[in-house]
N, C-alpha and C positions, 0 to 999 in steps of 0.2 A: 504494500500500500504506500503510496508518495505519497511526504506531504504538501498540502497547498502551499506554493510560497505567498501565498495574496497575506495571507493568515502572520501576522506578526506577534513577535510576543512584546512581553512589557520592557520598559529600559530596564539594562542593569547597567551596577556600578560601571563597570568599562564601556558600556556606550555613553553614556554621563561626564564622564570625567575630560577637565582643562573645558567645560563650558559653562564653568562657574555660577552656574545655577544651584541650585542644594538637591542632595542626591532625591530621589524618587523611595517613599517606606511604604511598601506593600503588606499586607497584610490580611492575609487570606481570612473568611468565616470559620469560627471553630465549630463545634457544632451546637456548644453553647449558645451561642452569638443565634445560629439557625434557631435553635427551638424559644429561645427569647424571642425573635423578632415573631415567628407560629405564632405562640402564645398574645403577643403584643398587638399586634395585628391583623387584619381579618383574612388574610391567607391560609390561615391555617383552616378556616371557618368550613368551606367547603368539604372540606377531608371530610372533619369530625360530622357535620349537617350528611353527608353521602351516607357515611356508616352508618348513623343513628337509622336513616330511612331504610338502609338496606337491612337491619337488623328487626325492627319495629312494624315496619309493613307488609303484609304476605305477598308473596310474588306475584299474584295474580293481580294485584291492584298498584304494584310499585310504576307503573309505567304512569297510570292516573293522578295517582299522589305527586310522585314527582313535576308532573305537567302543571297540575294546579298549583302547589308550590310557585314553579317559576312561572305562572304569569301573577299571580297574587303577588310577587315578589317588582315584578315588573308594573303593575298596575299601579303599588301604590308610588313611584317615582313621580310622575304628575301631580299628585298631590302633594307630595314633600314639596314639591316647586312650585306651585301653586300658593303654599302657606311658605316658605321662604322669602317669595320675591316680596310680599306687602309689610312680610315680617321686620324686612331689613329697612324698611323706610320708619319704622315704628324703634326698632330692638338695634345699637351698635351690632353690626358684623361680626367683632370678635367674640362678643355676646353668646352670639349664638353658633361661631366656631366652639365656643367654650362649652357651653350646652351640649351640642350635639356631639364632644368628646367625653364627657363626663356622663351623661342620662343615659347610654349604652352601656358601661359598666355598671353603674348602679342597679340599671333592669337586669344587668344579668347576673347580679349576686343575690337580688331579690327571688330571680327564676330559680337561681341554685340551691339559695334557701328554704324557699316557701312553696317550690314547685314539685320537690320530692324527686328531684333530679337524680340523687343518689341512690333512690330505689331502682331506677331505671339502668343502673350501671350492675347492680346487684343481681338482678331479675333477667339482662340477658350482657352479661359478661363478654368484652373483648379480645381476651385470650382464648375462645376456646376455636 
C-alpha cells in the first residue's frame, strides 16, 4: 500500500528550527480527555439514547419508535426559534446562552433523580 504524498504530517522540531518562531506542542487526546469531553458534551448522547432504544423497545416496533423520536426531535427546533428570536429582544443573549447551558443539566439530574433512571440500568443491564 503507498502512501499518499498529498497527506502531510504535522511540523516537527527539525522542520521548525532557524525560523525562529516557537516550536509547535502537540498533544494528542488521552482517553481521559475523550470520555471527558462524551460525558461533557452531547456527543456522547447519541450512543447512550441508540442503546437505551435498542434495549427498551421490542424489535418489532424499534423502527416506529425511532422515527417518531427523530421527527419529535426535529419538530420541536421551530419552536425553540420561534421562542428564541422575541426572546432575545426581551432576555440579554448571554442570558439565555447561560440558561440554555445550565437548565439541560439540571433537567437531567432531576430525570436521574426523580425519574428512576437507575432502575432502568438494573432491570436491563449493559454488560450482558
Amino acid at each position: 500500500m503507498a502512501l499518499n504524498p498529498n497527506i502531510r504530517s504535522p511540523p516537527t522540531t527539525q522542520s521548525r528550527q532557524g525560523t525562529g518562531g516557537p516550536e509547535p506542542q502537540y498533544q494528542w487526546p488521552s482517553e481521559e480527555r475523550i470520555l471527558i469531553y462524551l460525558v461533557c458534551t452531547p456527543d456522547g448522547m447519541p450512543v447512550i439514547w441508540g442503546t437505551l432504544l435498542q434495549r427498551l423497545v421490542p424489535p418489532e416496533m424499534i423502527g416506529r419508535v425511532a422515527s417518531l423520536d427523530f421527527f419529535v426531535s426535529i419538530a420541536f427546533m421551530p419552536v425553540s426559534i420561534a421562542i428564541a428570536g422575541p426572546l432575545s429582544l426581551i432576555v440579554p443573549i448571554p442570558a439565555i446562552f447561560i440558561v440554555a447551558g445550565v437548565a439541560p443539566t439540571l433537567l437531567a439530574i432531576v430525570a436521574l433523580l426523580a425519574g428512576r433512571m437507575r432502575d432502568v440500568e438494573t432491570r436491563h443491564p449493559l454488560d450482558t
